[in-house]
N, C-alpha and C positions, 0 to 999 in steps of 0.2 A: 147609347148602346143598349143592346137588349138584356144584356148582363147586368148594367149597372140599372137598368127600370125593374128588373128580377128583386133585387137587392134591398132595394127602394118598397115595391109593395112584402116582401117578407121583414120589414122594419116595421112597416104601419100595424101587418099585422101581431107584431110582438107589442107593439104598443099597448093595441086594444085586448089583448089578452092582458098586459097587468092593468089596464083600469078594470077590467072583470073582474080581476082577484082581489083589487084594493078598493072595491067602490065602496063608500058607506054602510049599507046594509048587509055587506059580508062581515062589515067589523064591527057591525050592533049584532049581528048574528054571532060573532064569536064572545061578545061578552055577556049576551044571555045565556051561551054554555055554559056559563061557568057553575050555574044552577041547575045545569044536566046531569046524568049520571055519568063516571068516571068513562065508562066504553065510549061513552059520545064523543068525550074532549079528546082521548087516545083516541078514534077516527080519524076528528080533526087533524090531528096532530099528523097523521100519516098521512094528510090527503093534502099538507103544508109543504112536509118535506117532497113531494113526487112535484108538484109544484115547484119547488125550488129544485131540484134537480134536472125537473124541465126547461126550467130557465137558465140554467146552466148549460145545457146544450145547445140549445137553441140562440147563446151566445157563442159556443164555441164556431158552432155552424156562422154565423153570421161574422164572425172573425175571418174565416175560411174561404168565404165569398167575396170579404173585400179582399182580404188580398189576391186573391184570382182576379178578380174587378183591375184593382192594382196592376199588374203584371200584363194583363190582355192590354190595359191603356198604354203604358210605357209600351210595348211592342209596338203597337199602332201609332203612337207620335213617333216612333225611329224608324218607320219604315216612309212616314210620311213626309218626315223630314228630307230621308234621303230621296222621295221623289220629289218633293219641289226644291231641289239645288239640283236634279237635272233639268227639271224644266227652266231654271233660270238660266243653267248652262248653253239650254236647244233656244232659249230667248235672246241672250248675248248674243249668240252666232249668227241667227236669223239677221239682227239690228245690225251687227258690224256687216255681213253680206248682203244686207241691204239699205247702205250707208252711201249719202248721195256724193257726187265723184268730187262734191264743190268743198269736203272735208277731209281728201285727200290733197298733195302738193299740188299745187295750181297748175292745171296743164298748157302743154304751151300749143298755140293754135298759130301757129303763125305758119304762113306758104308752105314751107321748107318740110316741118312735120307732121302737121296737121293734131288733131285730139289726141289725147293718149286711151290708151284700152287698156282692160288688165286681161294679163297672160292667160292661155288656158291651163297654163299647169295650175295659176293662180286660181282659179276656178275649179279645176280638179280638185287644186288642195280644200278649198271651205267645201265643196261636194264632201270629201271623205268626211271631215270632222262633223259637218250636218248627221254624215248617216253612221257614225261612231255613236255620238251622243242620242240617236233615234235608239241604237241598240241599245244604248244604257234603260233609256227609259223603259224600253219593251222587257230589260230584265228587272227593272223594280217592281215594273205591273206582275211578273213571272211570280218575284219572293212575296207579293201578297196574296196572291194567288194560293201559292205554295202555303200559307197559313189556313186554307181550310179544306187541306188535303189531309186525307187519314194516313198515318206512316208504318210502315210494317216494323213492328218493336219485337226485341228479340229478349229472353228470358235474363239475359245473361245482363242486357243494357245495354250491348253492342250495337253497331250502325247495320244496319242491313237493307239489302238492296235488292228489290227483287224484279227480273224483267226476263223478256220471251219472245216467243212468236206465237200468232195463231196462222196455221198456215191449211189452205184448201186447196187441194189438187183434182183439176178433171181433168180423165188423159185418155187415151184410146190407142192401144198398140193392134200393129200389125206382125205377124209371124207368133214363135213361140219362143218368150222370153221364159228367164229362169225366174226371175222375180215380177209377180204380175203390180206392183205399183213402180217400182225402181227397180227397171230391168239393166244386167249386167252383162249377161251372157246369152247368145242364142242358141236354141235349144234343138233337135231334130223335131221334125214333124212327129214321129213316132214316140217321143219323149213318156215316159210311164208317169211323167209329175202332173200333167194336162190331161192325159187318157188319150192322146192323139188329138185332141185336139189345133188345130191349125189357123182357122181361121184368119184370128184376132178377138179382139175384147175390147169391152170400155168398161170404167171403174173413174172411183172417185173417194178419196179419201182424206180425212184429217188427222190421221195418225201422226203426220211428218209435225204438230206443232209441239216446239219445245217450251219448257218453264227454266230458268236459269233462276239460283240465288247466288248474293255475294253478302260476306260476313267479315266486319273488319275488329280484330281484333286488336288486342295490347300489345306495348310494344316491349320487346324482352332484348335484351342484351343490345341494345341498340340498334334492333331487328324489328321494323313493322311487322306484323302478321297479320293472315285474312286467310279468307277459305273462298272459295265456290263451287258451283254442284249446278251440272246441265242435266235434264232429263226430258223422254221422251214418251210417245205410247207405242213405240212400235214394237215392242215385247210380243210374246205368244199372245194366241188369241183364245178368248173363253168360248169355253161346250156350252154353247145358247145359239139360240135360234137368231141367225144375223151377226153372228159373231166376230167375223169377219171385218165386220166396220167398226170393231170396238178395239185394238190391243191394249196390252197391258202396259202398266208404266215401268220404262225402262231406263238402269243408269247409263249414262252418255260419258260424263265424265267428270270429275270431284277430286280436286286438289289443295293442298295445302300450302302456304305460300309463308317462307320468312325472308323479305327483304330489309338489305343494307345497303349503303349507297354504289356499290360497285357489286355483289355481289347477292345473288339468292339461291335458297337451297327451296325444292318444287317437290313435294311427295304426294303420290296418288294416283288414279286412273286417269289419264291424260292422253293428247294424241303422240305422235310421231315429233320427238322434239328436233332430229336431227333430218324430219325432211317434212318442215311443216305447212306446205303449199297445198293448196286446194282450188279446182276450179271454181268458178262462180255459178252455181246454181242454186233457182230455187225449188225446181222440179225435182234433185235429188237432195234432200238435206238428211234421214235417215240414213243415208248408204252415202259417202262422199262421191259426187258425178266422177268417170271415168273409171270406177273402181274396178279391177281384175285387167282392164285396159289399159294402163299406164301406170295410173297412182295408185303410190304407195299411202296405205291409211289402215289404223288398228287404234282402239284405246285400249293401253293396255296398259295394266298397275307396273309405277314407277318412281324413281328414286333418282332426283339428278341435281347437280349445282352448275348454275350461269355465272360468271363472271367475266364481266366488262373491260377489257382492257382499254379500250378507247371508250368515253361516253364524253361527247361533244355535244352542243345544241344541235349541230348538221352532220353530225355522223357518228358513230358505235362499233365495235369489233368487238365481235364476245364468245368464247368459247366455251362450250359446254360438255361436259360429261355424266355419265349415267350408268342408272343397272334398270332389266328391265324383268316382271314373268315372262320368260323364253315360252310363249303359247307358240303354237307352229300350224293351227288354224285346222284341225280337229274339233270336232262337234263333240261334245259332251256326252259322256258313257252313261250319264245316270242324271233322272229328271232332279234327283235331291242331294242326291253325294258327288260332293268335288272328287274327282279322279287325276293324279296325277298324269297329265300327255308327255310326249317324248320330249319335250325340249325340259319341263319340267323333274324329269325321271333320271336326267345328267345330274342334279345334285350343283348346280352353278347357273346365276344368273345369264340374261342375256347382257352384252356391253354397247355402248353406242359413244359418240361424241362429233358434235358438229362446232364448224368454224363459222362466222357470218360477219361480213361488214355491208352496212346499212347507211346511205345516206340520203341527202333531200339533193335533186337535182331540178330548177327550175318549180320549187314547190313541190316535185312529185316524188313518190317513193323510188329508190334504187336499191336492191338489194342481192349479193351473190352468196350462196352459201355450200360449203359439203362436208359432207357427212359419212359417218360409217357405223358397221353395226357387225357383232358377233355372235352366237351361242352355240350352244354343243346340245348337240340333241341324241337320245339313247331310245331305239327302236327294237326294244328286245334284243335278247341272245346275243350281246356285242354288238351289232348292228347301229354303228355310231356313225353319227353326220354331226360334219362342221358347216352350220349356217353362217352365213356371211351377207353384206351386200355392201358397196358405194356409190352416194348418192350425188348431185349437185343441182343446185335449184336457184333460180333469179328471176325478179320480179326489172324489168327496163325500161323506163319511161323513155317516149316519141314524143315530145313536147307535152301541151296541156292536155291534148286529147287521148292521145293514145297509147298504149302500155305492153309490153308483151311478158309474158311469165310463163313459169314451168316448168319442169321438172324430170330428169335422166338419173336410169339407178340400172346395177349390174349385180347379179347376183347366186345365191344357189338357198336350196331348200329352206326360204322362206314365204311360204306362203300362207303363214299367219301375218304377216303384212300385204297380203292380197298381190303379191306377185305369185308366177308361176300359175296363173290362171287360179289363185286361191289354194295351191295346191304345194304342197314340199318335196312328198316322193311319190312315186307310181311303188307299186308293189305286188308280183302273182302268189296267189295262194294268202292262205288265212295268216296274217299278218303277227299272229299270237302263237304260232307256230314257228320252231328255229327252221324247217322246211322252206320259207319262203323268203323268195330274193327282192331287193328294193333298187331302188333305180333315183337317187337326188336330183332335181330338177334343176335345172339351170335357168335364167333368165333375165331377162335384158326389155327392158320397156322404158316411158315415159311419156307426157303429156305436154302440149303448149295452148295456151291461148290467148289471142289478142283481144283486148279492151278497147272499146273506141268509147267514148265520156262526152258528146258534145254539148252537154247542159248538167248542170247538179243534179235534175230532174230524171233522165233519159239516159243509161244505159245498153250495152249490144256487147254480147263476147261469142267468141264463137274458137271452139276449141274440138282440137283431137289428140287422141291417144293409143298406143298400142301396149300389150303385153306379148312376147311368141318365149317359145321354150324350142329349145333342137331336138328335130324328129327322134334322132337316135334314144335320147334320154325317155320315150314314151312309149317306142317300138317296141312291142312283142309282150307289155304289159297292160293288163284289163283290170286292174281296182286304181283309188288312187287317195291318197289323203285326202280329208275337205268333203265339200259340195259335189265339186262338178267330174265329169269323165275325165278318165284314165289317155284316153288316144285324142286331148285337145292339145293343138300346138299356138295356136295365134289367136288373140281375141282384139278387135278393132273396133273404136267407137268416136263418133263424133257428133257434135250437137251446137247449135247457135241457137241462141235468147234475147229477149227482149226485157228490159226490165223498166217499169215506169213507177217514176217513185210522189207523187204529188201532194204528199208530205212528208214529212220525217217517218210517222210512225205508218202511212199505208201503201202496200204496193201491191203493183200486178203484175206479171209475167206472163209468154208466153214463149214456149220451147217446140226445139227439133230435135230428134234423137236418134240415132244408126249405129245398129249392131250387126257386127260380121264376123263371125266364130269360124275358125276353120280345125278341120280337124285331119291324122296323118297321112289318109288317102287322099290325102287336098280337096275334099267335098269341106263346102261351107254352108252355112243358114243364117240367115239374115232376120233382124228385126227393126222396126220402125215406131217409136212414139209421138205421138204428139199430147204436148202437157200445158193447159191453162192453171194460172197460181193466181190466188189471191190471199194474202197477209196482211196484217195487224199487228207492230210490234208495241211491246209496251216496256 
């Protein structure tokens, strides 16, 4: 080993450093001092002791080395070991499946039966075990591997885990979307965010890759604990020249985790726990796909306990409750000071709690879930709204290949969960004034899409979604909370992909994507994407 030859020449060369200090003529030299002047022999004296202090370290250090020496060898013979008892294992199996028929029971050949054969399950069976024991070995080759990988060590001494995406998007939209990389909403031609702008565009961007940690911590009251923390770059963009291709890094989501065997309490910014389905896309990952068009989605800081009342190896029932920041999807009044918004200004949490039973059907996921959610929102001068919504979501396997999932919710002035076209109330006149009236939105959306899987490799979903709100609630008013217009009632989106995976860690995509906004005169505007993906997870 290169460690133990290391070891090796820094012995020889301590060697030859004490024949230098004890050869002969340093010790006829030191008894001719003695007839020196006293300075000489006190030099001596102190050019003895640095000397033996040197050698003193240079023991210590050489102690240090072997047993590192030490320690790398014992690692090396137990990994070694454990690889050659699977090889003797994939050697047995080989030998006994190819064991000639003359050491089995004597078969009979006579008219009647003729030879015997062995069964194909029996073949089946030594197939599986051959390629069981193949995977063992691929993971001993994995854990040596694994020994000269650098580890991400964390101050504390904790286990820490750190993984992502790198993800590239080249897209080319047609019409005029509201978001020009993850478009949600279509926009008028005349729109003031574009300058009139119509055409289309092409862009391309790597904002959408995420970094994820996970931190596992000690365990307290008979509670594992661990943390994780996703993040993004699709934050604001920096005053430079190109800027635009740069955003800043932004939190996604960061929570804190104590589980126990039936039970966990979940604190932090997290998604929608009582309606946590999401289409599959890799074209939208910054903004979950369908978003203002069906699905319901917000991270937003929270506080909630799971527990399991069923927890089987093929199936789970677990009910959860929570409290949430009642955000109500208001933009931020100040680039630096939190301001409290209307659902925050109530003085009480938002409330949620979902029900879900989960099981394996045929190998594949089956799950039904519903959900609900509360908060009281305070819009000046008494002008109080009760947010509400009820949600149900299921995920339905069609055999091995195909899957259906998705998601239905009904509700009122929440559109900091991206219902309501992103929007909670319309409202005329300056909102900060007891002078003007609001109008709560109602609304009613959801999304579905089928999965087709015909290979581990290969990929296809194709999904749609809508959000509408009723004219009345939009009629006659021109401001509106949020992002988008006051007079939108319906927003329509659908899109199908392709996703090819030809390893674990890389993929490619390609996507379609339709947006149909309609607004209360029944004039609509339409957009159109197309988005090539390339990824790298690590």
């Amino acid at each position: 080993m290169p460690l133990t030859k290391s070891i090796y020449l820094r012995a020889l060369y301590l060697i030859a450093f004490l024949i230098f200090v004890l050869r002969p003529d340093a010790v006829c030299a030191q008894q001719g001092s003695a007839a020196a002047p006293v300075s000489e022999a006190s030099s001596l004296q102190d050019s003895i002791r640095q000397m033996q202090l040197q050698i003193q370290q240079m023991q210590v250090l050489l102690h240090e080395m072997k047993e590192d020496a030490d320690r790398s060898r014992t690692e090396t013979l137990e990994l070694k070991h454990e690889l050659q008892l699977t090889r003797e294992k994939l050697n047995s199996m080989d030998l006994s499946a190819n064991t000639p028929a003359a050491k089995a029971p004597a078969p009979q050949t006579s008219a009647e039966t003729g030879p015997t054969q062995e069964s194909p399950a029996e073949e089946k069976s030594v197939a599986e075990r051959v390629a069981k024991l193949e995977e063992d070995q691929q993971l001993a080759h994995s854990e040596i591997d694994e020994q000269h990988q650098t580890k991400v060590e964390s101050a504390a001494k904790r286990r820490v885990k750190l993984s992502g995406i790198l993800l590239m998007n080249v897209f080319s939209n047609q019409g005029n979307p509201d978001h020009f990389e993850v478009p949600g909403v279509a926009l008028p031609a005349t729109s003031s965010a574009t300058g009139g702008n119509t055409g289309g565009s092409f862009g391309a961007t790597f904002r959408q890759s995420e970094i994820g940690l996970q931190v596992y911590g000690p365990t307290i009251a008979g509670a594992k604990t661990s943390g994780d923390l996703v993040a993004d770059f699709f934050g604001e963009f920096p005053e430079t020249v190109n800027g635009s291709s740069s955003g800043s890094f932004r939190l996604r989501t960061g929570t804190i985790h104590l589980d126990w065997a039936h039970t966990s309490v979940v604190g932090g910014v997290d998604s929608l726990f009582f309606s946590p389905l999401y289409p599959t896309s890799f074209a939208s990952v910054a903004i979950p796909a369908l978003s203002y068009a069906g699905n319901l989605w917000g991270w937003l800081p929270q506080l909630r306990v799971e527990h399991r009342l069923l927890a089987r190896e093929d199936s789970t029932l677990t009910i959860s409750a929570g409290i949430f920041d009642p955000l109500t999807g208001e933009a931020p009044q100040n680039e630096f000071l939190r301001i409290a918004g209307a659902g925050e200004s109530s003085r009480q949490p938002g409330y949620a709690g979902r029900l879900e039973w989960a099981r394996k059907i045929s190998g594949q996921p089956f799950a039904l879930g519903v959900g609900g959610y509360y908060n009281r929102e305070n819009w000046g001068f008494n002008r109080n709204v009760d947010g509400f919504a009820a949600t149900t979501d299921w995920i339905v396997p069609f055999g091995q290949y195909f899957s259906l999932s998705g998601q239905f919710y009904g509700g009122r002035a929440i559109g900091g969960l991206g219902a309501g076209i992103g929007r909670s109330i319309d409202f005329n006149g300056i909102l900060s004034t007891p002078t003007a009236t609001i109008s709560p939105l109602e609304s009613i959306g959801g999304w579905s899409q089928i999965k087709i899987k015909p290979a581990a490799k290969i990929e296809f979903n194709i999904a749609a979604g809508q959000d509408s709100v009723p004219a009345g609630d939009v009629h006659g008013f021109n401001q509106a909370s949020g992002y988008f217009a006051a007079n939108l009632t319906r927003n329509r989106s659908e899109f199908a992909n392709f996703i090819y995976r030809p390893r674990s860690s890389l993929l490619f995509s390609t996507e379609f994507r339709t947006l149909r906004t309609f607004t209360v005169d029944g004039t609509s505007q339409r957009v159109n994407q197309v988005n090539l993906v390339m990824g790298v997870l690590f």
